[in-house]
N, C-alpha and C positions, 0 to 999 in steps of 0.2 A: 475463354479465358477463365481458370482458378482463382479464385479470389483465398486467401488461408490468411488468417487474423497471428500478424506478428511479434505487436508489439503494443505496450501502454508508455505513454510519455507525461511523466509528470515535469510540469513548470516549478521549479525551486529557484529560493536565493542564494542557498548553500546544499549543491547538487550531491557532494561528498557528505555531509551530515545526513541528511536523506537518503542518501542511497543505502550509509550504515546499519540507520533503522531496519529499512526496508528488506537488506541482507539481512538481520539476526533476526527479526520473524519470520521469512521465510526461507531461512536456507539456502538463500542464493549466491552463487558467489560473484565477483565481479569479474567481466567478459573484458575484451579488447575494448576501449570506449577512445571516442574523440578527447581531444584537447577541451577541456573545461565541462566537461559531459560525464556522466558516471552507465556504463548498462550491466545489468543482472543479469545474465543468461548471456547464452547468445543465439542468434538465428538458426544454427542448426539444432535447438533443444527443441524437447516436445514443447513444452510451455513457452509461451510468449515473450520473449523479453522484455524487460524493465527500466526504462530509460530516463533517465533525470536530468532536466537540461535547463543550463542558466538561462536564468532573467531578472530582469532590474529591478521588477517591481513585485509587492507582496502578494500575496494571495486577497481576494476579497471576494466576500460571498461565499453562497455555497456551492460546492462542487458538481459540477451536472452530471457526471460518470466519476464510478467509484468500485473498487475491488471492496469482492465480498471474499471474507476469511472463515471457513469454515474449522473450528476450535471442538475438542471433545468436552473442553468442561468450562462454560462462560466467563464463570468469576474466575478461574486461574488465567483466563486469556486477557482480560480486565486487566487484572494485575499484570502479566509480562507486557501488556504495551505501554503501559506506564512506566513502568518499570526501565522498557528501554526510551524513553524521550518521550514517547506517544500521551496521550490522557482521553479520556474518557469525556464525550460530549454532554452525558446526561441524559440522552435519549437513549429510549427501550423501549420496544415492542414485544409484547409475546403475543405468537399465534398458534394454533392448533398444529402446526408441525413443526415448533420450535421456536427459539428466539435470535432477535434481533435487536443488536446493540449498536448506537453510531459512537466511532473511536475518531482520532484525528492523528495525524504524523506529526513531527517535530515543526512543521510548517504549518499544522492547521489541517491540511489537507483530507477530509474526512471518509473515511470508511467504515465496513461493516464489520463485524464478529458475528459469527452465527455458530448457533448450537443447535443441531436437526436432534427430535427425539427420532 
């Protein structure tokens, strides 16, 4: 049996605002999706699709799996996810082969920005 990694599912209150976000930074467009369910891609793309799916209750804590976004220039990537709904957690890392920013979606939802030297 093949196992081939499909799909990321994020838990939203508002599947459609998230999903927005999620399309203008990454270029994604939206695919065929269920009734009250938003997905980016779809299963026959190379990349995994993006799946945003209602629920009642908010987010809490932090995220235990997170997309990392690999950006040419930090601070311009900063700015554009702000910029669309997102904001910047305040945490930063730089290490010897780059840095590492934690951002969040219109939900909270936190991920990364990365700039490889």
């Amino acid at each position: 049996m093949a196992y081939r990694w499909s799909g990321v599912t994020v838990d939203c209150l508002d599947p459609r605002r998230v999903a927005r976000f999620w399309s203008a930074l990454l270029g994604r467009e939206e695919g065929p999706s269920e009734p009250g369910w938003v997905y980016l891609g779809g299963r026959s793309e190379d990349l995994p699709r993006l799946v945003f799916q209602p629920v009642s209750e908010p987010k809490r804590g932090k995220t235990r799996i997170h997309l990392d976004v690999t950006v040419d220039d930090i601070e311009t990537g900063i700015y554009h996810v702000v910029s669309l709904g997102g904001s910047f957690t305040g945490e930063r890392h730089d290490y010897d082969e780059g840095v590492v920013v934690v951002m969040a979606d219109p939900e909270g939802n936190e991920f990364c920005l990365c700039q490889y030297h």
